[in-house]
mmCIF file of the C-alpha atoms, coordinates in Angstrom:
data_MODEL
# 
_entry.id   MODEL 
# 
loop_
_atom_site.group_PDB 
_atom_site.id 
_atom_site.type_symbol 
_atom_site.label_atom_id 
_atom_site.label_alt_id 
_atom_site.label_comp_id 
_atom_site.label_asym_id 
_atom_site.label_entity_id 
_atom_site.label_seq_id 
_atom_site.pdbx_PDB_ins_code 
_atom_site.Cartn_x 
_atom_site.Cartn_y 
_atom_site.Cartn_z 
_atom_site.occupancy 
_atom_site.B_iso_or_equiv 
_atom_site.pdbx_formal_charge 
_atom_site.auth_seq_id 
_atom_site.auth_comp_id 
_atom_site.auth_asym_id 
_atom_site.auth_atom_id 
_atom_site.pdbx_PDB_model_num 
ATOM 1  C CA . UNK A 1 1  ? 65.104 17.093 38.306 1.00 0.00 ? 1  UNK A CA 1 
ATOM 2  C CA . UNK A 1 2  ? 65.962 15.616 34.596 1.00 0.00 ? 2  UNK A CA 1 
ATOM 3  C CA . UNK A 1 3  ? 64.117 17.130 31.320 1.00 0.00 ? 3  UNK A CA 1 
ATOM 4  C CA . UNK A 1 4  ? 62.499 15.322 28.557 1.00 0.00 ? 4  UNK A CA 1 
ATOM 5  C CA . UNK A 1 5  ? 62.407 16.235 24.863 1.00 0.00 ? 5  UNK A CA 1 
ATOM 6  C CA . UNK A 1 6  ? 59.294 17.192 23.076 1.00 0.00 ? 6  UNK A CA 1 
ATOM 7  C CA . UNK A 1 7  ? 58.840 16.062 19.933 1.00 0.00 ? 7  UNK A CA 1 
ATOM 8  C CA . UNK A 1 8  ? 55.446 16.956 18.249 1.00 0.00 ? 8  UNK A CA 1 
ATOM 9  C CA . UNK A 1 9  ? 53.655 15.812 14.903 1.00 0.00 ? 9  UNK A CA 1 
ATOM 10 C CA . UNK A 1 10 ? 54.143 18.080 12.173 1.00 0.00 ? 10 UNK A CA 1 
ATOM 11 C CA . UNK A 1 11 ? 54.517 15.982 8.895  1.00 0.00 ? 11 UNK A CA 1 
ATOM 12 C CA . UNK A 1 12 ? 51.524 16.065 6.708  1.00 0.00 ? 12 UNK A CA 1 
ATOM 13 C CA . UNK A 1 13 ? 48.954 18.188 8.267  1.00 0.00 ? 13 UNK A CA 1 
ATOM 14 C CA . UNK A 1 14 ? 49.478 16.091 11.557 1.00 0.00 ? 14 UNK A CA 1 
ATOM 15 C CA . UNK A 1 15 ? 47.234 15.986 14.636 1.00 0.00 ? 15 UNK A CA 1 
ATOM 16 C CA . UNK A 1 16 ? 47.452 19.459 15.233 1.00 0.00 ? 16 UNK A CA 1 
ATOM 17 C CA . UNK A 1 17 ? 47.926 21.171 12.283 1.00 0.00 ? 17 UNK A CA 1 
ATOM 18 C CA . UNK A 1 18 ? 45.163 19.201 10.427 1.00 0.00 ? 18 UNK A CA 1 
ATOM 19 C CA . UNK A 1 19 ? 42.258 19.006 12.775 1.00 0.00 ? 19 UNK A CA 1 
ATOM 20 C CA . UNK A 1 20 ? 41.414 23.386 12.482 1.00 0.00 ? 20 UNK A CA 1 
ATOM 21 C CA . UNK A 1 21 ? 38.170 22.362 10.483 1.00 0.00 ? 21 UNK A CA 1 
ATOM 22 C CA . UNK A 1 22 ? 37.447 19.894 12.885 1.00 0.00 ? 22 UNK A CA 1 
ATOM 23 C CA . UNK A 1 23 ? 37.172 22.118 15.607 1.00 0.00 ? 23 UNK A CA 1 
ATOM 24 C CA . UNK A 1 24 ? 33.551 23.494 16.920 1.00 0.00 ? 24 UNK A CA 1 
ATOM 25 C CA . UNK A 1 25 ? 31.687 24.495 19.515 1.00 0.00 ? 25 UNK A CA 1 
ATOM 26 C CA . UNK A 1 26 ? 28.709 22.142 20.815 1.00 0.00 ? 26 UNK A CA 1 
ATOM 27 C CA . UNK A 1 27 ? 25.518 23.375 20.303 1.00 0.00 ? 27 UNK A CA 1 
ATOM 28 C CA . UNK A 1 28 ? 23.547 21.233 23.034 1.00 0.00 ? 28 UNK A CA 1 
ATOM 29 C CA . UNK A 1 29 ? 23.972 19.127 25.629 1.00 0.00 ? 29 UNK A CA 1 
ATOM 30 C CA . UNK A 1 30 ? 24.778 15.423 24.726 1.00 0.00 ? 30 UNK A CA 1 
ATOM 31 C CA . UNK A 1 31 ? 26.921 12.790 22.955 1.00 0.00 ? 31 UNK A CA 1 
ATOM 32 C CA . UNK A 1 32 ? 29.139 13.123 19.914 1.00 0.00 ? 32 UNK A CA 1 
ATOM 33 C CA . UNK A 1 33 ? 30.290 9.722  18.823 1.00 0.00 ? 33 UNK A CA 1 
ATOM 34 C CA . UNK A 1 34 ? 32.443 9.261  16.153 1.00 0.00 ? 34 UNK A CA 1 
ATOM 35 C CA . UNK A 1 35 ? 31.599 6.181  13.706 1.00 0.00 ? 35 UNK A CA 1 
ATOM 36 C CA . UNK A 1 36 ? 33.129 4.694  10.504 1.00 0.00 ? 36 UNK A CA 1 
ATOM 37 C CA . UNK A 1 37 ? 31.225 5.775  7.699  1.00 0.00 ? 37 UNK A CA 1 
ATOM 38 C CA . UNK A 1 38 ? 31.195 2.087  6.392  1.00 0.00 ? 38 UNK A CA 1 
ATOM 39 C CA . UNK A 1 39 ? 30.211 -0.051 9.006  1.00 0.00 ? 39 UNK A CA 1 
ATOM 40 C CA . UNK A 1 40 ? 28.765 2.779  11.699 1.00 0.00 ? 40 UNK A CA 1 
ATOM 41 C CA . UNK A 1 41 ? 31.228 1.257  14.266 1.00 0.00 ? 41 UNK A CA 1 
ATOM 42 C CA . UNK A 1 42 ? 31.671 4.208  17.130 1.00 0.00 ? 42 UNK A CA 1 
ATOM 43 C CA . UNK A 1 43 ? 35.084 4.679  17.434 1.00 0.00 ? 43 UNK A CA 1 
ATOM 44 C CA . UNK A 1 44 ? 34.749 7.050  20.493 1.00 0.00 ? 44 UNK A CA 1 
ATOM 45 C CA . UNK A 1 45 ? 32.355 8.959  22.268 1.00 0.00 ? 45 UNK A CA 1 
ATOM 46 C CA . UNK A 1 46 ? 32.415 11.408 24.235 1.00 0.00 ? 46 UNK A CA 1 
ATOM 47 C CA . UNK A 1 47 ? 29.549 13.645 26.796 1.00 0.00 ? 47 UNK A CA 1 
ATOM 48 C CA . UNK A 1 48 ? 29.340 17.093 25.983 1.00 0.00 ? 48 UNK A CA 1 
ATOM 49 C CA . UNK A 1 49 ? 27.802 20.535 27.406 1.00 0.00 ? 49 UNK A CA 1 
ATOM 50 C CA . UNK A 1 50 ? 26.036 22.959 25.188 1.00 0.00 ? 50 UNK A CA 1 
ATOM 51 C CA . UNK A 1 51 ? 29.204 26.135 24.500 1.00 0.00 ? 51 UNK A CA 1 
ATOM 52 C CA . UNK A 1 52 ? 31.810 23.270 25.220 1.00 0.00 ? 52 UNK A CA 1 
ATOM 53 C CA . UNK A 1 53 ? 34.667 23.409 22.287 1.00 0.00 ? 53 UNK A CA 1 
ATOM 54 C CA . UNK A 1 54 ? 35.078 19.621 20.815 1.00 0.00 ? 54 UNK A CA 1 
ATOM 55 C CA . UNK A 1 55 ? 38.313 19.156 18.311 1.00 0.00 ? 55 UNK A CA 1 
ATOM 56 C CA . UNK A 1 56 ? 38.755 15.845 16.564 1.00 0.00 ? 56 UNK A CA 1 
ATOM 57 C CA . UNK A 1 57 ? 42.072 14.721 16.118 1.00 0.00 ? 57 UNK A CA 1 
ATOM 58 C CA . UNK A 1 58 ? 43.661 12.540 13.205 1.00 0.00 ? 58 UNK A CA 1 
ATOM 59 C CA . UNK A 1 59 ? 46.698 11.053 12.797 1.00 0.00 ? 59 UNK A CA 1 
ATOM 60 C CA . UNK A 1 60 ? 47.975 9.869  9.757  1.00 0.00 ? 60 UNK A CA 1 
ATOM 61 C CA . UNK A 1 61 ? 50.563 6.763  9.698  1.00 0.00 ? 61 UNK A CA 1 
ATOM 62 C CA . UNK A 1 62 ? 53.036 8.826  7.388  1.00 0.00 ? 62 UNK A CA 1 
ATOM 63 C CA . UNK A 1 63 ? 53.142 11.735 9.998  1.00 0.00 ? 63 UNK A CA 1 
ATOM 64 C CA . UNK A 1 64 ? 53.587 8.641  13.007 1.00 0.00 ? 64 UNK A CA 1 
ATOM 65 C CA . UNK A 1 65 ? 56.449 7.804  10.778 1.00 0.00 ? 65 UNK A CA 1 
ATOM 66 C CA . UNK A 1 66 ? 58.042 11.085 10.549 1.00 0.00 ? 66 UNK A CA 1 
ATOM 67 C CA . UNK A 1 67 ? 57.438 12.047 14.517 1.00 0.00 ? 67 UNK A CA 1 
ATOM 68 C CA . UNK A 1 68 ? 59.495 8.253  15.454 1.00 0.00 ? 68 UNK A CA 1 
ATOM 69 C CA . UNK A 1 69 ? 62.129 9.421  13.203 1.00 0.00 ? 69 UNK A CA 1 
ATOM 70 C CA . UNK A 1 70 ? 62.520 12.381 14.212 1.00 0.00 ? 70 UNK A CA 1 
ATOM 71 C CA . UNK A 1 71 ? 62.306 11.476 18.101 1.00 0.00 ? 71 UNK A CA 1 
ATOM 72 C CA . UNK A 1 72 ? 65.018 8.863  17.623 1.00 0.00 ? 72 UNK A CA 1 
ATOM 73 C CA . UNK A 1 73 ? 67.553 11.145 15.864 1.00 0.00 ? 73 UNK A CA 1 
ATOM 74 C CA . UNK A 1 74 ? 66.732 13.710 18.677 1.00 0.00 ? 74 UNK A CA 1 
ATOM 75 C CA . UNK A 1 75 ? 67.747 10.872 20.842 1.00 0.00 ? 75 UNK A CA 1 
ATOM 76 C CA . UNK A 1 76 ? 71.054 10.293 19.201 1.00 0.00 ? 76 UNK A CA 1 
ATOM 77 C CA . UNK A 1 77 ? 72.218 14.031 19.213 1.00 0.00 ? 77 UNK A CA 1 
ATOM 78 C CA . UNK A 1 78 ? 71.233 14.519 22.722 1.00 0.00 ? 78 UNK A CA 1 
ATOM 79 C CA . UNK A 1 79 ? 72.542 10.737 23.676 1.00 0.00 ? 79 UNK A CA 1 
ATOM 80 C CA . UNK A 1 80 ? 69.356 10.233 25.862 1.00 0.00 ? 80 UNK A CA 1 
ATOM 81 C CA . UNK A 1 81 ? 67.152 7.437  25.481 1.00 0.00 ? 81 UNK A CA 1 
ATOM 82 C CA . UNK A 1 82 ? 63.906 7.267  23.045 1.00 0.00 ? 82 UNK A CA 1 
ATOM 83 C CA . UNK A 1 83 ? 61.074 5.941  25.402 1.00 0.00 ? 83 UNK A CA 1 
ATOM 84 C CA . UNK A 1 84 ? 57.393 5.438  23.348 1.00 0.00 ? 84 UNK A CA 1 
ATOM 85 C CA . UNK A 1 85 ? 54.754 4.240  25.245 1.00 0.00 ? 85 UNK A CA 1 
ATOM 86 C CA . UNK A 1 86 ? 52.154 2.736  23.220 1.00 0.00 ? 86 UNK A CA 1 
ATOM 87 C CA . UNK A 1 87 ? 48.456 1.310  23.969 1.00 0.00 ? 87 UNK A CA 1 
ATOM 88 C CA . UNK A 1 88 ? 47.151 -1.240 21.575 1.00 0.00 ? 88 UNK A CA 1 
ATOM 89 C CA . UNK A 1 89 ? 43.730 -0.900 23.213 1.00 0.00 ? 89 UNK A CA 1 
ATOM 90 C CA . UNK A 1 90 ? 43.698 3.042  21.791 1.00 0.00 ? 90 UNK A CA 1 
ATOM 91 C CA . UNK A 1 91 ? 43.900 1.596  18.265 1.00 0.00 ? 91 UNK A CA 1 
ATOM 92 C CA . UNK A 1 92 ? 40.373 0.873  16.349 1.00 0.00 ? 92 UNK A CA 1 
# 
């Protein structure tokens, strides 16, 4: 069947190792949007249930870094290929 390496963000309080106080549960039913605090922009939104558990997730360019760097020299001592599949349009 083939495997594929896993690779996860860890530098620098990374996605999930920095988002614990971003975690909650909803107390009603409807939206959370997030917005920049500057220009109220909504970044995302996202429908919600009252009791549903909502975790915001940030990613920090210098733990992006370390994750690609640490995916390709996986790649090298394994001599398999790094494949990254990235989506401008998920980028604010």
């Amino acid at each position: 069947m083939g495997n594929v390496s896993n690779v996860g963000l860890m530098a620098d309080k990374a996605e999930e190792y920095g988002s614990h106080d971003k975690t909650f549960e909803v107390p009603e039913t409807g939206t959370i949007r997030v917005r920049d605090k500057n220009t109220n922009e909504v970044y995302i939104q996202q429908e919600v249930r009252g009791g549903d558990v909502w975790r915001m997730c940030q990613t920090k360019d210098e733990a992006v870094r370390d994750w690609v760097k640490l995916a390709v020299a996986r790649a090298h001592e394994t001599g398999t290929k790094a494949i990254f599949w990235l989506d401008p349009d998920r980028a604010p």
